[in-house]
N, C-alpha and C positions, 0 to 999 in steps of 0.2 A: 349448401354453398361450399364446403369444405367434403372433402372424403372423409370414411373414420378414420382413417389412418393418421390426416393430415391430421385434423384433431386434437387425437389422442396424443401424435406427438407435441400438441401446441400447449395443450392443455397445463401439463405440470411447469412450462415456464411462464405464462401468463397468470397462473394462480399463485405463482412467489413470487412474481413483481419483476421479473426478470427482460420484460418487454418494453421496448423504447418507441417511439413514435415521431415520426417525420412527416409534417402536415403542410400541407400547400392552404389557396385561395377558396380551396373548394368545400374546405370543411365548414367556413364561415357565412356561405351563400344563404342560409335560414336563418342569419341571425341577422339585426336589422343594428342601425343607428341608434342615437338616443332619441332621434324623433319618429321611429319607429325605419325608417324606409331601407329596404334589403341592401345589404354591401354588395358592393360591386365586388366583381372576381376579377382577378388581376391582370385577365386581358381585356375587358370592358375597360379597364382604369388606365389601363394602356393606351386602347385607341381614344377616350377623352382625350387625353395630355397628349397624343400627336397632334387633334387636332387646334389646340389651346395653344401649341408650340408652332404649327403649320408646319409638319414635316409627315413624311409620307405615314400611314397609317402600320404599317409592316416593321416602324422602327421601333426593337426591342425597349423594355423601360427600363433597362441597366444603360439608356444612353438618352433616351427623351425625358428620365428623371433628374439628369446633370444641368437639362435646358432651363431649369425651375427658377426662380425667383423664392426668397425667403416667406414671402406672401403669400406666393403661390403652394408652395411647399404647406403652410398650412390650412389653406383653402380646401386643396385637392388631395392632401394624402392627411394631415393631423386629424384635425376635426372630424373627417368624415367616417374615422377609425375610432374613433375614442370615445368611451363610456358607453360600447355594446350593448346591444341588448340580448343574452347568447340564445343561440336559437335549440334545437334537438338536436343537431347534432353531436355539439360540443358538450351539450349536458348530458348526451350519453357516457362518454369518453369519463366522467367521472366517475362512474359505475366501479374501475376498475384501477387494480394498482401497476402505477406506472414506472419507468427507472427513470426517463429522462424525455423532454417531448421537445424536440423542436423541431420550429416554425418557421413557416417561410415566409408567412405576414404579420404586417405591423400592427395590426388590429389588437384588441383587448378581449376578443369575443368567449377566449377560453377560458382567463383569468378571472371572467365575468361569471361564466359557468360554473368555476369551483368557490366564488365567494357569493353566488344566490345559493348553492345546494345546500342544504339543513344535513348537518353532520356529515361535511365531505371522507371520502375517503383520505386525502391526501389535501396538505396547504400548497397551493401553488408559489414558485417562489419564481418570481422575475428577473432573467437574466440577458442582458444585452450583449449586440456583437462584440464589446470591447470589455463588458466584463471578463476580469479572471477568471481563469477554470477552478473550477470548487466543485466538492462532493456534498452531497447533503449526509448531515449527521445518521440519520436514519429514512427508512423508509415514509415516514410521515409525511415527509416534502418534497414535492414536486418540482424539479428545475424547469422552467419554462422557456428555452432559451432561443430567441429572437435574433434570428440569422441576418435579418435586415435594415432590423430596428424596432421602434418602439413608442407608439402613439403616447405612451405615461410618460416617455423620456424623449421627449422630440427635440429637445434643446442638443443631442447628441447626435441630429441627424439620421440621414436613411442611409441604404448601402444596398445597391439591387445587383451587384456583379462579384464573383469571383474576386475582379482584379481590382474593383475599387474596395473593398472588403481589404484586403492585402494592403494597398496601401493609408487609410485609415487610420489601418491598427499598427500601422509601420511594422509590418513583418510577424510581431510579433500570433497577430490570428487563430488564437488559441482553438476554439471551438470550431472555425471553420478544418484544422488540424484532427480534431479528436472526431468529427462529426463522420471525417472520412474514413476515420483508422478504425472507427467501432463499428463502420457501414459498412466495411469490408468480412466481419464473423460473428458480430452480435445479431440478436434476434431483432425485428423491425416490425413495425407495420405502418407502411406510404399509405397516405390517402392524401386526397384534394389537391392532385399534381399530377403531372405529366411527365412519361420518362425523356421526352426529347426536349426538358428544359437544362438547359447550358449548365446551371446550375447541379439540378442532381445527376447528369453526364461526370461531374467532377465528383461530386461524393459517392456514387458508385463504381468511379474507375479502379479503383483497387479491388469491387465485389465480382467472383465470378461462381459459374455454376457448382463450384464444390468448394468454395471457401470459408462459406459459413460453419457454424461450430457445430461441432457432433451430439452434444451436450448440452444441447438449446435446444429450442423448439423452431421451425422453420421462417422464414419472414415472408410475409404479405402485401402483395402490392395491389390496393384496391381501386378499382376505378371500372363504372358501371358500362363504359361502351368503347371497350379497347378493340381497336385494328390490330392488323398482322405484325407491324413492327412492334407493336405493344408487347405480343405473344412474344416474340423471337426476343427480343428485352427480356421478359423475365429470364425466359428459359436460359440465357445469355449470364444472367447475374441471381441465379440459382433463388428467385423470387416467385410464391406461387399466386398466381395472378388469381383475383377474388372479383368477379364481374356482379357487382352491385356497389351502392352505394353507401359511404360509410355506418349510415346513421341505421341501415338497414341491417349493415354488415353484421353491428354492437346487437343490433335489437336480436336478430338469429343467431347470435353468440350466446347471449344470456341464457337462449329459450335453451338452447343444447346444452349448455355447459350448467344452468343455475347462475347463482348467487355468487359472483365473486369474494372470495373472504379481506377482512379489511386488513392492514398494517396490521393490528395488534393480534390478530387469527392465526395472520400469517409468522410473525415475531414473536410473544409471548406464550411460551406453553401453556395447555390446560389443566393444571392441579389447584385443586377445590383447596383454599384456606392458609394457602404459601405464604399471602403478605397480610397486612392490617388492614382495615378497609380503607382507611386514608391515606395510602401509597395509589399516588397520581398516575391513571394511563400511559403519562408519557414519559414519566419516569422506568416506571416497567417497559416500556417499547425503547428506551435509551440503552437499561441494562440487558436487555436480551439481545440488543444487537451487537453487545460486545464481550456478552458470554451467554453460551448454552446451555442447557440442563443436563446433567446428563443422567440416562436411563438404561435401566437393564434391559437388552434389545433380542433380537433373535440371533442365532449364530449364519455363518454365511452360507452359502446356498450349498448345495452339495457338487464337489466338482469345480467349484468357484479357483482360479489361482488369483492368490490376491498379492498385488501392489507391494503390500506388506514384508515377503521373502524380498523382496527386489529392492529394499530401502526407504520404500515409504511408510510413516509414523505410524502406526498399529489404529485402525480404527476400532469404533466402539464394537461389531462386529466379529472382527479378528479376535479380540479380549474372550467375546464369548465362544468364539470359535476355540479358546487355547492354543491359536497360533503359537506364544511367545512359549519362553523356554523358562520354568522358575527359576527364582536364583533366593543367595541366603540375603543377599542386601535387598531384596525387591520385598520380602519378608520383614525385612527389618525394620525397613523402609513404611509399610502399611501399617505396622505395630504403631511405630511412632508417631504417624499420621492418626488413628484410632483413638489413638491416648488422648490426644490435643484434639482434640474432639467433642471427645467426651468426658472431657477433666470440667469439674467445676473447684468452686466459682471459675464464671466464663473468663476467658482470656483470647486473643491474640496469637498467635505463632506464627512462625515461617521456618517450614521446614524445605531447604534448599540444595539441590543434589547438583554438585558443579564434578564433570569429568570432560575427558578427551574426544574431539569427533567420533562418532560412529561407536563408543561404549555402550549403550543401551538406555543410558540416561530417560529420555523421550519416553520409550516403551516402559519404563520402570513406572515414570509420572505417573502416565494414560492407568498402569494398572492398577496403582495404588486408587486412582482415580474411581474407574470405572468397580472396584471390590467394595469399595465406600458406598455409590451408589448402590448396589445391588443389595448392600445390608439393611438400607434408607435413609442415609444421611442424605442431606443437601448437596449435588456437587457443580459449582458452575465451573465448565470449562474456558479461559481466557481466547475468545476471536483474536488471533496475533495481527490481524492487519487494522485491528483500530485501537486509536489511542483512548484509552474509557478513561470517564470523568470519575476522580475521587471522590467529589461530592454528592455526584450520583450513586458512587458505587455503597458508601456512607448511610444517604437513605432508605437504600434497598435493604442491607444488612442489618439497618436498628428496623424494620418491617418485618422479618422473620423471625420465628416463631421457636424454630431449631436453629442446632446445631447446622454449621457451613463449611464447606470446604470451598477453595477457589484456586484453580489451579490454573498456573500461569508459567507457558515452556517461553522459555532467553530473556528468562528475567531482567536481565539487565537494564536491558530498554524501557521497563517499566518500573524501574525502582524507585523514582519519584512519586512517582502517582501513590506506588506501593505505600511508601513512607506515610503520605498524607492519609493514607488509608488510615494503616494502624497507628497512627497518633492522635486520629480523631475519632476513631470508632468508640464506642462504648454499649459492646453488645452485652443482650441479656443473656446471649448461650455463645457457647466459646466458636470460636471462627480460626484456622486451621489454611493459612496459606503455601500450598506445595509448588516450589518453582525448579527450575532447573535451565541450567546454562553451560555453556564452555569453562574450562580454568582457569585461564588467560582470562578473563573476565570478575573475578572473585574478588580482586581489591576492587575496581569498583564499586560490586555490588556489598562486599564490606564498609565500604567508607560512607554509604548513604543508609544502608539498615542495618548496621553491625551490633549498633549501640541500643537496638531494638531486643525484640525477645525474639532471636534467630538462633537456629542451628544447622550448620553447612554439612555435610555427610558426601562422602566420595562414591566410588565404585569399584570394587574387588575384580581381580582378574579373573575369567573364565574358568572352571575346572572342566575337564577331560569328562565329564558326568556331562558336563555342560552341552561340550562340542557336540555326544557323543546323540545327546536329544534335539539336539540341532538338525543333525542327519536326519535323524530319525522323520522329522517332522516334514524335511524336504523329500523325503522317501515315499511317504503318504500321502503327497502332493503329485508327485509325478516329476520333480523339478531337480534331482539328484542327478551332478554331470558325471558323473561317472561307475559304472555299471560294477567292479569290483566293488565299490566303497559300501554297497546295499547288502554284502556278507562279510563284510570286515570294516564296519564301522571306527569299532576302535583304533587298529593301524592308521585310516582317514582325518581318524578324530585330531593322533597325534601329529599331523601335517599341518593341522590349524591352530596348535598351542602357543600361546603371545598375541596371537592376532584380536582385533579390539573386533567385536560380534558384526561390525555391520562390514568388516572386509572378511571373516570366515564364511560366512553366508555369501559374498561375493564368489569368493575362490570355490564355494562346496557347489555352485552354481555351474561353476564353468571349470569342470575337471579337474580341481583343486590346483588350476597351473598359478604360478605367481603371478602376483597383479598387473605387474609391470606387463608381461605378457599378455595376459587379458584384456587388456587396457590397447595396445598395441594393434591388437587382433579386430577389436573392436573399432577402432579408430580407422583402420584399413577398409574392411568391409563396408563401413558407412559412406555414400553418394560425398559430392559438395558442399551441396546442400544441405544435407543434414547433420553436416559438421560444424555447419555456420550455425545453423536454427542453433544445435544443440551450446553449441559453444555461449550460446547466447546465452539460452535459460542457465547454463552454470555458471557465468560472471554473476547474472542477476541473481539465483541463490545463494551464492557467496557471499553478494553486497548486503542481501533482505533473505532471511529464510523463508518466506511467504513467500518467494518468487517472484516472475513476470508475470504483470495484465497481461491476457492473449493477444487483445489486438496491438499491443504493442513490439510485442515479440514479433505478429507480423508485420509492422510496420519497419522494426530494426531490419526485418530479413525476410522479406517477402519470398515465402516458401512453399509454389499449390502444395507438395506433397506433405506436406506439416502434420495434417490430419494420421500418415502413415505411421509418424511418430510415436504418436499418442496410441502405442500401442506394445503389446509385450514383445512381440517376436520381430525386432528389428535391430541392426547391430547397437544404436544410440536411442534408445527408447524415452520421451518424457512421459510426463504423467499430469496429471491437471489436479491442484491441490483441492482440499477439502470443500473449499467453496465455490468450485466447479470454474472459477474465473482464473485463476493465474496457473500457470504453466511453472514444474520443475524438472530437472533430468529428474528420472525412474529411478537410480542408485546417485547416491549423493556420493559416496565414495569415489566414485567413476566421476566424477562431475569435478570433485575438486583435484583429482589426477589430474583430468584433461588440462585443466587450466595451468596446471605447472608444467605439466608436457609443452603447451602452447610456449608458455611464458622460456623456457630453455631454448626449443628447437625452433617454435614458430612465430617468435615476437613479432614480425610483422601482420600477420591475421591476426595474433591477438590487438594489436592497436584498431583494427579496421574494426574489430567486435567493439572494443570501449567506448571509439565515436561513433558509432554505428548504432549504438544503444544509448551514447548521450543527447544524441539527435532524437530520436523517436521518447526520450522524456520528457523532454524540455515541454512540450506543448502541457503537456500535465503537470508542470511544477512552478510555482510562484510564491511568494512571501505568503499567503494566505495558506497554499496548503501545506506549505513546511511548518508553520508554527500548528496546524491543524493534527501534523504529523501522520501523511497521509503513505501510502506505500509507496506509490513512485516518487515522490520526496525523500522516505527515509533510504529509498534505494540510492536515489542522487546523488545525497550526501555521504553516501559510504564508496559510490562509486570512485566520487574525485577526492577523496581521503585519501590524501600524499603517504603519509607510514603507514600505513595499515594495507590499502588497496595497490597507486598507482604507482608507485617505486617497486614495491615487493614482485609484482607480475610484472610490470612494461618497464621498468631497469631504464636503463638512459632513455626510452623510447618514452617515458613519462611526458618527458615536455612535449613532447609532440603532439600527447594527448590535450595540453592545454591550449596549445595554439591550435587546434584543428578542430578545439568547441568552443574557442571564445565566443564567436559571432553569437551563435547559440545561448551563450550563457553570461554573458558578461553583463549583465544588469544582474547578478547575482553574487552578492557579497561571499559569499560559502567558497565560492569558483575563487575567486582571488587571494581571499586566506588560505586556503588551503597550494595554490601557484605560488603564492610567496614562503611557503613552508616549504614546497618542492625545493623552489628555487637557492635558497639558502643555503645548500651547500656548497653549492658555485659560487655567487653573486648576491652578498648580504645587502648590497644597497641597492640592487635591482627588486630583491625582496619586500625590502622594505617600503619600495614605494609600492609594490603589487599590496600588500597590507594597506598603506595610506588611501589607496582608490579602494580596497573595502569599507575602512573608516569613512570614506565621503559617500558610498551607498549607501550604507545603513549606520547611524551611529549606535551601536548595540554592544553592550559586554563582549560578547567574543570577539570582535575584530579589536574594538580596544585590547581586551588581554592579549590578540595573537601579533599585534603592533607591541605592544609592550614588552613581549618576547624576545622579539627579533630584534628590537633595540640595546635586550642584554645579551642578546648576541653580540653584536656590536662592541658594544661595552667591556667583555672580554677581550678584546683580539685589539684593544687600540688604548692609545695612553692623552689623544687629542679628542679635546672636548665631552669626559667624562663628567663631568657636572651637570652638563647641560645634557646629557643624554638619559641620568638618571631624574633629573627635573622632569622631564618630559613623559617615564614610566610610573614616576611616581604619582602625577598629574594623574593619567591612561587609570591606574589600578584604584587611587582614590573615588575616581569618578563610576570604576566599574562595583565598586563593594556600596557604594551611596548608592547608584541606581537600584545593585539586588536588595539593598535593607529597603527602598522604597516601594520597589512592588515586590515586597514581600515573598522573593523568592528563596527557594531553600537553598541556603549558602554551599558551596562547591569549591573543594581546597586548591583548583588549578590557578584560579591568578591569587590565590594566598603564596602559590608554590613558584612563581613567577616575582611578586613582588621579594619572598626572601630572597631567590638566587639573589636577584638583582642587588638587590640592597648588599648581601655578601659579597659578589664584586667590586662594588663601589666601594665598601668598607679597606675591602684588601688591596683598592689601586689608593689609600691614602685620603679617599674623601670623607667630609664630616657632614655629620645631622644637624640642621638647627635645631634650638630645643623642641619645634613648635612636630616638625619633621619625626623626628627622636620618639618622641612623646606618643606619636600616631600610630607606629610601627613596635613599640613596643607595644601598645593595646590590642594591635592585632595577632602579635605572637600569643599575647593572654587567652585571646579568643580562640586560637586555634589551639592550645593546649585544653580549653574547656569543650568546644565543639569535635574536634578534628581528634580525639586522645587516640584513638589507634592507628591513624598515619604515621607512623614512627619516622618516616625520612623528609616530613614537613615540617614536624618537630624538633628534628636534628637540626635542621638548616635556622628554626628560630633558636632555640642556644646558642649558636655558632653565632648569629648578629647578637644575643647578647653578651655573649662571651668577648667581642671585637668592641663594643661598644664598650662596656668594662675598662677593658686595656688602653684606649683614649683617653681617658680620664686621667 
């Protein structure tokens, strides 16, 4: 049915779960009713209800199902769908691990299929057209997502069109959004449909014969008796047509392929005696899917140029390969790591490497990492794109047997979870957490695990030995720009002394000319197009270092030539991260030039990249996956990040960025605090009310603290109606420290740090505490001298109120 070719390239994405599924009417034709009798297929149920409605037999059921009655409606489409009986087809389809299956019928036939099968591969999880978009936790769960509707959920109605779809969900039509943007490079397989339905004409308008991903396996369009337009379709939307029938298609899959392996085959590594026998399946398939093992691996091929010289994180590979370059801190660095290790009695650590972009940081981790491994220590590597459960991570670690290591790169982001970690663990062999991040980032990760058993450790500047094995290394590769530098390495060397390692390997690249130049050169050579694509993937590594999802990248900037990208020898090269799904530029140095380049000469392109890319997230971001903390959420949030992101690059061109994604975003509390942070250096009581409409979306701590903010802003700058403004903060910060004490969240010194200003204003424009007032505020200073003791300028600020308060008296 397939070539080998076809196959072999299908094979390693359908054995990781990588393969998605888009099912029509057809797939359900062997499965019957609950009274046994076959489902009708969707154009048999069509010409019923023309003739039910009396209208000509030819009229589509995205328009003869609007002619329904509520009666009718479950006469003719609920009941006759509901509590399947599933037939073989659908119970093939369980066989295998899927990413995501939807469907184009309301039926239950599938859900029925994976809750008869005796120890399915995957729990199906039912998801309506108007459900939010969500990710499943791991691979164990099956999203099942009903495009049209939902026989279990009928009380929510059908939806057989496009446009009635759209209007339904009022705009918002999450899945129908994503169903087309992953249709357009993810891997597939159609069955039980037709390419001339109106319907997949729209989620494949964005797919064409070379758009699909390189780094997938190809997608499938099956259907047992296709005509000439059928042919010319695929070939059209780079789909390899499969002329049989689905259930045939699975049964000839198996016989070729075997035994597909399950979730936990495909997730959990194989090592005899790692956990206790009473560590749960699905706890071990939760913690593998958010960290790796790592192992001592083979070195890279011979000949291989790898990623690695070019900016990307040193894989395990590379390590063995002796890509990197020794240093005395990366020694220092393992020592440290070793000790804490293997120190008994067990204990805890966090050994934390904070330096400057492009230092070496990353590769220092990986190798401390990857030397541990090779000795046999335990070492899980931290998955950056998922948020791991503490609780989970807790069980795994009291389960093992050894010594642990857990390495986790921009800590930051995970310093909570971290916390809960090491304050609840209580292992029997010591556990060794090595993290590393930016320095601009260190009080943070200070003020949440300081008061732990941590030690922060820098990065030493380069020595000339250094540079000197740098060359050397790009010499042996074939990658050295310039042909003097291969007999006079040292003269070379000394051209790149000061330079932090990931801009010397830049410059030792390309002629050792200055960056600026490079950068320039670069920039020049590169099409339109591929200054957009790129421009994109580097806003998006700036906002998230996991980068962009692919289809979203081409959804921001639909690019055919994108594929050329994703390759070394192009002026603007990306590279596709580690889990073969999100796309970053190849040199991150180059990446965060461009964007300052942008941000000087070209602010208005770079505004059309911000919305451009806040438009193609949106469909993927909602209150469920932000608190889920999913990548294109955590990217979202960093995107419209007033100080940090959209002031610093788009300068007065900021606000434009907020008016020109409200539409988009504006059921989104985040969007508004963070427009009303922008806004306030202008216009404090336009801000203010931009805060007050985040407070009426969501009543949550942050909008409270960032309203309580802005109000001592306020507060400063005016001598009318200062009582009432701090009545009002005080209200805001009370309510915000009662809700964290109540769900037990781990306290956070910003609205501590907000509440003092405030209160220190007030005190200094002459206003007074009542005792009841007085009384509240001085226990929270107490608290923050017990909790908070190394913020020294949160501290300051509670002296200073007790100091004012004093002098009242």
């Amino acid at each position: 049915m397939l070539t080998e070719d076809v196959l072999k390239a299908l094979r390693p994405s359908l054995f990781a779960g990588h393969y998605n599924l888009l099912l029509g009417s057809g797939i359900s034709l062997d499965s019957t009713d609950k009274e046994g009798v076959p489902l009708k297929s969707a154009s048999d149920l069509t010409v019923d209800l023309c003739s039910l409605k009396g209208v000509r037999p030819t009229t589509p059921l995205s328009r003869v199902s609007l002619l329904l009655d509520k009666d009718e409606v479950e006469k003719h489409i609920t009941l006759p769908y509901l509590d399947c009986k599933p037939g073989e087809t659908v119970k093939r389809l369980t066989s295998f691990v899927w990413k995501t299956a939807f469907t184009l019928n309301v039926d239950d036939a599938l859900e029925a299929a994976y809750e008869a099968t005796v120890r399915p591969k995957q729990e199906a999880e039912s998801l309506n057209y108007d459900t939010l978009y969500k990710t499943p936790a791991t691979k164990a769960t099956l999203p099942v997502v009903h495009l049209h509707g939902f026989t279990r959920e009928a009380e929510k109605g059908y939806v057989f069109s496009t446009n009635e779809y759209a209007r339904v969900t009022r705009g918002m039509n999450p899945w129908m959004h994503v169903l087309s943007e992953l249709m357009a490079s993810e891997p597939f397989i159609i069955a039980g449909t037709t390419l001339n339905e109106s319907d997949l004409e729209y989620y494949l308008s964005g797919r064409t014969e070379t758009s699909g991903r390189s780094n997938r396996g190809p997608s499938l369009f099956i259907e047992p008796y296709p005509d000439k337009i059928t042919e010319n379709l695929c070939l059209r939307h780079g789909l390899v047509l499969v002329k049989a029938k689905l259930s045939e298609f699975l049964e000839w899959l198996l016989a070729a392929l075997g035994n597909p392996p399950t979730v936990r085959e495909i997730t959990v590594p194989s090592l005899q005696g790692l956990f206790k026998a009473n560590l749960a399946p699905d706890d071990q398939i939760a913690f593998f899917t958010s960290f790796e093992l790592v192992r001592e691996t083979t070195p890279n091929p011979e000949g291989e140029v790898s990623p690695f010289y070019f900016g990307r994180a040193a894989r395990w590979t590379d390590l063995e390969s002796s890509l990197d370059v020794p240093t005395d801190d990366e020694r220092e660095y393992g020592a440290k790591a070793r000790n804490t290790v293997s120190t008994s009695p067990a204990q805890i650590k966090l050994l934390c490497t904070i330096s400057d972009p492009g230092s070496g940081k990353t590769t220092q981790l990986r190798r401390a990492a990857y030397d541990l491994a090779r000795e046999g220590f335990l070492v899980f590597n931290m998955n950056s794109k998922v948020a791991f459960d503490p609780e989970n991570v807790v069980r795994v670690l009291s389960a093992i047997q050894k010594p642990a290591v857990l390495i986790v790169d921009g800590i930051a982001d995970h310093a909570s979870a971290l916390r809960s970690v090491m304050t609840s663990l209580k292992p029997a062999r010591s556990v060794a957490i090595l993290g590393a991040d930016r320095d601009y980032r260190r009080d943070h990760i200070d003020r949440i695990l300081g008061d732990l058993d941590t030690e922060f450790l820098g990065l030493s500047a380069w020595t000339a030995d250094g540079y000197e094995q740098l060359i050397e290394r790009l010499r042996r590769s074939g990658l050295l720009g310039d042909a003097e530098a291969v007999h006079s390495p040292k003269k070379f060397a000394s051209r790149l002394a000061g330079d932090p390692v990931a801009i010397a390997t830049c410059r030792a690249l390309n002629n050792f000319r200055p960056l600026e130049v490079i950068l320039r050169s670069l920039w020049n050579d590169a099409t339109e197009a591929a200054r957009r694509s790129y421009a994109m993937a580097a806003l998006g590594e700036h906002c998230y270092s996991g980068g962009l999802f692919y289809p979203v990248l081409e959804a921001a900037h639909p690019n055919p030539k994108l594929k050329d990208q994703l390759q070394f020898d192009c002026p603007l090269p990306l590279a596709y991260a580690e889990d073969g799904d999100f796309v970053l530029p190849l040199h991150p140095v180059i990446a965060d030039r461009v964007l300052h380049m942008l941000s000087r000469e070209k602010p208005g392109l770079l505004l059309e990249v911000f919305c451009s890319l806040a438009k193609a997230l949106a469909p993927y971001v909602n209150r469920r996956t932000a608190i889920d903390r999913t990548p294109e959420a955590r990217l979202a949030a960093r995107l419209f990040n007033a100080e940090r992101v959209t002031r610093p690059l788009l300068g007065k061109l900021a606000g434009d960025f907020y008016v020109s994604t409200r539409e988009s975003w504006e059921w989104n509390s985040r969007y508004w605090e963070q427009r009303a942070l922008f806004t306030q250096a202008t216009d404090i009581d336009a801000a203010i009310q931009f805060a007050r409409h985040a407070v009426a979306i969501e009543a949550h701590p942050y909008p409270w603290t960032t309203l309580a903010s802005l109000l001592a802003k306020k507060m400063e700058a005016t001598s009318v109606g200062v009582e009432a403004l701090y009545t009002e903060i005080f209200d805001l910060l009370n309510k915000v420290l009662r809700q964290e004490s109540a769900r037990s969240w781990r306290p956070t010194p910003h609205p501590y740090g907000v509440l003092f200003h405030a209160t220190n204003v007030y005190l200094e424009k002459s206003g007074r505490l009542p005792p009841r007032k007085r009384e509240w505020v001085l226990e929270q200073i107490r608290y923050c001298e017990r909790t908070f003791s190394r913020d020294a300028k949160l501290n300051a600020a509670g002296e200073q109120i007790v100091e004012r308060l004093a002098a009242q008296k």
